[in-house]
N, C-alpha and C positions, 0 to 999 in steps of 0.2 A: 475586043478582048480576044487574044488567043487562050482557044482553050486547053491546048498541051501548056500552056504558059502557067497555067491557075493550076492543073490537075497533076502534074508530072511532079513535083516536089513533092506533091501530099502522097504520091501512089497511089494515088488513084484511079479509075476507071469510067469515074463522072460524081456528078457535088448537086444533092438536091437541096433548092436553096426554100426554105422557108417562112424567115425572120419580113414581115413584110418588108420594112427600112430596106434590107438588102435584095430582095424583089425588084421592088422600084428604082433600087440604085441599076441593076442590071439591062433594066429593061425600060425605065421609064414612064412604064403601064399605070396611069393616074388610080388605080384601083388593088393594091397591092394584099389589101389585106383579102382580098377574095380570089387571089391566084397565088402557084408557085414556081420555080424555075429550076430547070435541071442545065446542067451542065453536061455535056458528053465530050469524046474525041474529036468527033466529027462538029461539035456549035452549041451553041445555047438557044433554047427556046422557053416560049412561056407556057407555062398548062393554067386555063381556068376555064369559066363552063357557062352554058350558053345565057346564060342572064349580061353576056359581053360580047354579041356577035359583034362589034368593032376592033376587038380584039388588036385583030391585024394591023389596025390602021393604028391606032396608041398604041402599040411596043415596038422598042428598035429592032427586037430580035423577035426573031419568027414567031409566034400564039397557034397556039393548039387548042381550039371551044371545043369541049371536050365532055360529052355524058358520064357519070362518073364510071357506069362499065368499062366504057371507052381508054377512061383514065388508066383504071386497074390496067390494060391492056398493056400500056405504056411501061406501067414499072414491071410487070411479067417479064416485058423482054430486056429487062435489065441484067447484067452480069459482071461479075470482076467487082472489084473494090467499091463500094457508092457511098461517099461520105454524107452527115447528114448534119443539120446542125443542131449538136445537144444541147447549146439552153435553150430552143425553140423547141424543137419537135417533143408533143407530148408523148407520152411513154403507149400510150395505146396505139396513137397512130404508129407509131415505130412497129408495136409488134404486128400492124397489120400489115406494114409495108415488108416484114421480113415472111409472111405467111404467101405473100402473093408474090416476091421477087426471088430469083435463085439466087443473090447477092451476099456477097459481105458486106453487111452495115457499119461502117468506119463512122464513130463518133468525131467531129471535128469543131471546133472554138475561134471564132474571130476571124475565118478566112476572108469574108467579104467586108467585114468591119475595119479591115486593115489595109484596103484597098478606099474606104470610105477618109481614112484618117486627113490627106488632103487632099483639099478641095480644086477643083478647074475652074480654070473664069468663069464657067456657064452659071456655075454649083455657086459662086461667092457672088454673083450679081442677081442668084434668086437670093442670097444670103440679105444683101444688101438690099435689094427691096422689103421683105418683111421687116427687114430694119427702119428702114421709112416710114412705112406705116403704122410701127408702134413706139416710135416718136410722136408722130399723128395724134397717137389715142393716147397718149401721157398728156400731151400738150391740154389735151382735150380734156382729161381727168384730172387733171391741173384744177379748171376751172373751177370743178364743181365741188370741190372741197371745201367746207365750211359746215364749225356746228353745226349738230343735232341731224347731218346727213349718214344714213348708215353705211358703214364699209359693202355691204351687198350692192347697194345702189350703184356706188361707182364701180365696183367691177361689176357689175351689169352693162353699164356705159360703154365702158372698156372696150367687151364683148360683141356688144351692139354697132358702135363706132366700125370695130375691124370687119363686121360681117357685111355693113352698110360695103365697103370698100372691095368688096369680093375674096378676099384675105380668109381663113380661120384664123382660129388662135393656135396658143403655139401650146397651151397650156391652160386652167382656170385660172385668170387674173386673182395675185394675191392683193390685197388690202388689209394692211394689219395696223393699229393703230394702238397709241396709249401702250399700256401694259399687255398688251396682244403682239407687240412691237419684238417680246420676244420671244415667240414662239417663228421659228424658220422658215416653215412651211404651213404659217397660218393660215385657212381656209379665211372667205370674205366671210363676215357675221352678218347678224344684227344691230352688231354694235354699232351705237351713233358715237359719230366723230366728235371729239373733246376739244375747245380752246387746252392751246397751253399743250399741246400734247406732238409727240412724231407721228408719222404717216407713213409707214414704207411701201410703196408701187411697184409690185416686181409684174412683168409683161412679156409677150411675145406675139407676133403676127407667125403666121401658116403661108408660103406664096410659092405653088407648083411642089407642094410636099416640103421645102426645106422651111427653117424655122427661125426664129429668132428670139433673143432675151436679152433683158434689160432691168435694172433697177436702180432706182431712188427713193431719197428717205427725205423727206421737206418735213420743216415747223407749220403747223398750224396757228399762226399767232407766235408769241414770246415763247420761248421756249430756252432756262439757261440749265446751270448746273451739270449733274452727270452726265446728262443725256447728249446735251453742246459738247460736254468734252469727249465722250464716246463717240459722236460723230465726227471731227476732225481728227483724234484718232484713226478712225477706220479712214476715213481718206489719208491719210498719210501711208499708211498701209494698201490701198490701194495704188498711190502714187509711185512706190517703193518697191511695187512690181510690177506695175507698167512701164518704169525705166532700165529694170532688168529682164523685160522681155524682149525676145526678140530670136532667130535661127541657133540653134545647137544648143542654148538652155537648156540644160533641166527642169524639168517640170516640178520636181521633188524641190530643189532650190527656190525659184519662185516662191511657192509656195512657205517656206521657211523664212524668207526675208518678210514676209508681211506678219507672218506672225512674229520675227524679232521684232517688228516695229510698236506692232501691239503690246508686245511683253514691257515694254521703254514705257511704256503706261498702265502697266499692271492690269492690262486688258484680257490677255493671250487665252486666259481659261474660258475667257466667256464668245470666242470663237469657236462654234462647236461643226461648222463642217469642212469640207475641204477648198480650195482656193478658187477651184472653175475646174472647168468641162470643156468640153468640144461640142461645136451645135452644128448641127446639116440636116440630114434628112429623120434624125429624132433631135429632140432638141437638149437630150442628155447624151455622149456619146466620147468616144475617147477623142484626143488627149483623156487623162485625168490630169489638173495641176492638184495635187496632196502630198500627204507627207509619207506616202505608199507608194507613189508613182516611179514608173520603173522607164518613163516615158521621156525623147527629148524632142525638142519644139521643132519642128521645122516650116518651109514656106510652103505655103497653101493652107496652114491650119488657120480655123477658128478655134476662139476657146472663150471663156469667159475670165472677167477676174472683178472674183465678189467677195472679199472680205466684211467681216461683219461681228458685230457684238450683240450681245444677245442679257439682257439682265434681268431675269427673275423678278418678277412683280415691280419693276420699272417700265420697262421698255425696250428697245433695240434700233439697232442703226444696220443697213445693208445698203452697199451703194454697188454698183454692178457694170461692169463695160463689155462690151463684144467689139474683140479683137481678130484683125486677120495678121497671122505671121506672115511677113516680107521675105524676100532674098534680102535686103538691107535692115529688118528693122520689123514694125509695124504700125498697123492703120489703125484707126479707132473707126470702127462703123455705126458706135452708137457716139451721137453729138449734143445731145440734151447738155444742159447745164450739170455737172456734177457738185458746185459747190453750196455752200448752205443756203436754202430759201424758205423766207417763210412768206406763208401766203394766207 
């Protein structure tokens, strides 16, 4: 990375980076949340402190193990313009870094976030393994579904399964079942699994910091009525914008076409979040696909597309794919079955 490349647009003078996500993206350093990175005219280095004398050897770019006197020493001789980034840096540490540097503090938004937006083969092939292996642990939490077993249990499995594999997770495995089905971002319960009922599995594996997500929604047993027809719903909605994606899309469109789909069903209300995301090195990240998005597709992104219904003391359906944008088109990275199974 040229550093007049990154700092000369913004007028700047150097970019301390603090967001770990964009730490590790700079530097590589498997330890991001415990270092930062400054940017200057002259290169990028890493600052963190001696609990990492390897430093050197994990980061691309130079490491400074660093006492924190030492540290302070660093931003003293800072000068001229030093952007910092404001939804990261707490407001204390700010005022302490303006006490100790002769500097203008240039508030700054998305610089390194927008440099993360697509991905390089290195970045979609660690993409693509955490994808692997939370295939793996679906397959595997497939199994173990049946009556009277609590939703904790199997995202405990989940959990277990991905760590057994050297993997973290990407996030706490949801398990949402029954009438829990609609709540979005149901935590795993207590609750024991119901004949007759849905199950939605949303997942992701961790592999060298980047992340992955996924989700399906399977019958327990028989399962007909609203719940069957809100599930082929959302698949068709899902469907209906994985054939409208692909380079120079709107993201804002996408988005739109699944919930037309949904509306054709008198569904659209009971969609209450946005379409997908961008996954890499957090496993929430831009793109945004919504109906806010000011965003267009291009090749190297990841993004998700998870349509979903959601019904108030019924139940809910979420069915979820991880996609890489092509120069032609796109790849489906998550391969699980997406259509109706009961088990």
């Amino acid at each position: 990375m040229d550093p007049k490349t990154l700092l000369d647009p913004l007028g700047l003078d150097a970019l301390y980076i603090t967001r770990p996500e964009n730490v590790r993206y700079l530097s590589g350093f498997p330890h991001p949340e415990d270092a930062q990175a400054l940017v200057t005219q002259e290169g990028a280095f890493l600052l963190t402190d001696p609990r990492y004398p390897e430093a050197g050897r994990e980061s691309r770019i130079p490491a400074k193990v660093l006492r924190r006197e030492e540290k302070e020493e660093v931003f003293r001789g800072l000068k001229g313009r030093v952007g910092f980034e404001a939804e990261h840096l707490p407001y204390a540490a700010l005022e302490r870094l303006r006490e100790l540097a002769p500097a203008e503090w240039v508030p700054t938004k998305g610089v390194i976030e927008r440099l993360r937006l697509k991905k390089t083969p290195e970045e979609v092939e660690r993409i693509r393994a955490a994808q692997a292996l939370a295939e793996e642990a679906l397959a595997h939490a497939l199994g173990l579904l049946k009556p009277g077993v609590a939703e904790r249990e199997v995202a405990l499995e989940i959990e277990f399964f991905l760590r057994k594999r050297g993997a973290g997770v990407a996030f706490p495995p949801i398990v949402a079942s029954g009438e829990r089905g609609a709540l979005p971002h149901a935590g795993a319960s207590e609750k024991p699994l119901g004949r007759g009922e849905l199950v939605t599995l949303d997942l992701g594996a961790r592999v060298e910091g980047y992340h992955s997500d996924m989700t399906r929604t399977v019958a327990l047993g028989q399962v007909n009525g609203e719940l069957k027809r809100a599930f082929f719903a959302v698949l068709e909605a899902l469907e209906k914008a994985l054939e409208a994606l692909g380079p120079g899309k709107s993201a804002k469109e996408v988005d739109a076409l699944a919930r037309k789909a949904l509306e054709r069903h008198g569904l659209d209300r009971y969609f209450v979040h946005s379409l997908g995301h961008g996954v890499g090195l957090a496993v929430h990240e831009g793109p945004a696909l919504s109906p806010y998005s000011e965003d267009t597709l291009e090749p190297g992104m990841v993004v998700t597309v998870e349509p979903g219904v959601y019904l108030p003391g019924v139940g809910g359906v979420r069915i979820e794919e991880l996609v890489l944008i092509t120069a032609t088109g796109i790849e489906l990275l998550s391969r699980s079955p997406r259509d109706w199974q009961e088990v």
